[in-house]
BALOBA-1460 file (C-alpha; in Angstrom, 3 decimals):
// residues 65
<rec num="1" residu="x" x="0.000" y="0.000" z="0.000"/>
<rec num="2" residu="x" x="3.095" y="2.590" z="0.625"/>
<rec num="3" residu="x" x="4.506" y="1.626" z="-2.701"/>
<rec num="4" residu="x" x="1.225" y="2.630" z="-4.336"/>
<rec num="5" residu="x" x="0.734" y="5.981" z="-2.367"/>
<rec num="6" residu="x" x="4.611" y="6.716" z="-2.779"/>
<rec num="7" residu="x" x="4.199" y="5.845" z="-6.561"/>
<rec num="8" residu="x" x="1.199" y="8.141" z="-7.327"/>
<rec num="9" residu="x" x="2.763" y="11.065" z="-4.646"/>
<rec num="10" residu="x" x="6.124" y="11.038" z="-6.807"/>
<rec num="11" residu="x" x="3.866" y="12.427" z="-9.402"/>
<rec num="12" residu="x" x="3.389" y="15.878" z="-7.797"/>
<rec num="13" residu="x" x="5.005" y="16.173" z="-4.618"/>
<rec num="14" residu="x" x="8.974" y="15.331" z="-3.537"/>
<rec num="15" residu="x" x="8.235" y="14.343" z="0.018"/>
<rec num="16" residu="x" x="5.293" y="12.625" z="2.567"/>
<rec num="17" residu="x" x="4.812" y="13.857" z="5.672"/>
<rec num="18" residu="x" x="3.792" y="11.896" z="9.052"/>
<rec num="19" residu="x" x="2.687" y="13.397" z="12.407"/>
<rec num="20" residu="x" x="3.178" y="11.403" z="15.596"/>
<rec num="21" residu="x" x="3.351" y="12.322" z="18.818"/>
<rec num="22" residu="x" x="7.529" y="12.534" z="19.487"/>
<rec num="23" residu="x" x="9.788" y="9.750" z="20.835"/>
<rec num="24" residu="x" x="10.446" y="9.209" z="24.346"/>
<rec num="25" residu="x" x="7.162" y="10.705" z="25.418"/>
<rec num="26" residu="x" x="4.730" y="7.357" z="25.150"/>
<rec num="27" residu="x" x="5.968" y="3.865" z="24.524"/>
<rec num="28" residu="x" x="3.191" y="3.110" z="22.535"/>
<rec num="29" residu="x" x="3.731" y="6.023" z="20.186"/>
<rec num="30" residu="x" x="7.509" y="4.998" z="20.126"/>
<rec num="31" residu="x" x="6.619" y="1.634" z="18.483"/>
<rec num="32" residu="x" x="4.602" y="3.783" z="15.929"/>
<rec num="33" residu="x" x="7.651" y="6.253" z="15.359"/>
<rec num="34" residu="x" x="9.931" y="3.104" z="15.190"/>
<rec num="35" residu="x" x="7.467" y="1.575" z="12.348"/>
<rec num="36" residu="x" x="7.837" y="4.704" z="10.528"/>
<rec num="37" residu="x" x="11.990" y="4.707" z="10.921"/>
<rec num="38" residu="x" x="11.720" y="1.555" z="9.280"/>
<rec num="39" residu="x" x="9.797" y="2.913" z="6.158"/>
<rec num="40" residu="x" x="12.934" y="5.611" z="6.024"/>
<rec num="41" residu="x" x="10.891" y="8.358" z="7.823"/>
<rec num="42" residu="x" x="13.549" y="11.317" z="9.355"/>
<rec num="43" residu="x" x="12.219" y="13.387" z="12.027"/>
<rec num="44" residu="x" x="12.325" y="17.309" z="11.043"/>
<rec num="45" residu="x" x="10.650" y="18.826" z="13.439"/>
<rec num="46" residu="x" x="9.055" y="18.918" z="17.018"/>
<rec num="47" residu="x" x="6.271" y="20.895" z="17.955"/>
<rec num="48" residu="x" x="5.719" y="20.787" z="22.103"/>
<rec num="49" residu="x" x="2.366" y="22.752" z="21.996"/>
<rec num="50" residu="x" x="0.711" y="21.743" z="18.823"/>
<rec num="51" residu="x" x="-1.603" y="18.976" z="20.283"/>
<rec num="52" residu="x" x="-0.591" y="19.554" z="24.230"/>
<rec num="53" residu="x" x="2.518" y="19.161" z="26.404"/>
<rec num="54" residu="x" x="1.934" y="16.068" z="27.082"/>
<rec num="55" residu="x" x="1.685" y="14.560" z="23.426"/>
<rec num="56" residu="x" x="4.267" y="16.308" z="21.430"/>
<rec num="57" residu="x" x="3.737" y="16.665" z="18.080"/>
<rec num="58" residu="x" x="6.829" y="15.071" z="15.852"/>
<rec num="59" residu="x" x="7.036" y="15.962" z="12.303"/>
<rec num="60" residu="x" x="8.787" y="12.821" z="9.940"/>
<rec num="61" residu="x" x="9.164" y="13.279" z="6.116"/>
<rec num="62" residu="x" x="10.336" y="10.934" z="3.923"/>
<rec num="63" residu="x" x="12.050" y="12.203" z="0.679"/>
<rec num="64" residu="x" x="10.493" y="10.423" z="-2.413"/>
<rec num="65" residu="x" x="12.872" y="8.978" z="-4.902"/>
């Protein structure tokens, strides 16, 4: 399904963006963030007040090839 989406985005755009909430601040969340490592996700930014201080809002982007 990411090939497909990553395919058709190539098209128009040069990068896909995820938001998560950031590492180290829920262990569930890090097991998502880890998932998107794998798929070659870089984190680019954090935003600490987006959602709430609790659940930090982490930008990943993944350049498309």
């Amino acid at each position: 399904m990411l090939a497909t989406l990553e395919s058709e985005a190539r098209k128009k755009v040069g990068y896909l963006q995820v938001k998560t909430v950031a590492e180290g601040s829920n262990k569930d969340y890090d097991r998502t963030n880890d998932f998107y490592r794998g798929l070659g996700f870089k984190k680019l930014e954090i935003f600490p007040q987006l959602w709430n201080p609790q659940n930090p809002c982490q930008i990943l982007i993944k350049k498309l090839e």
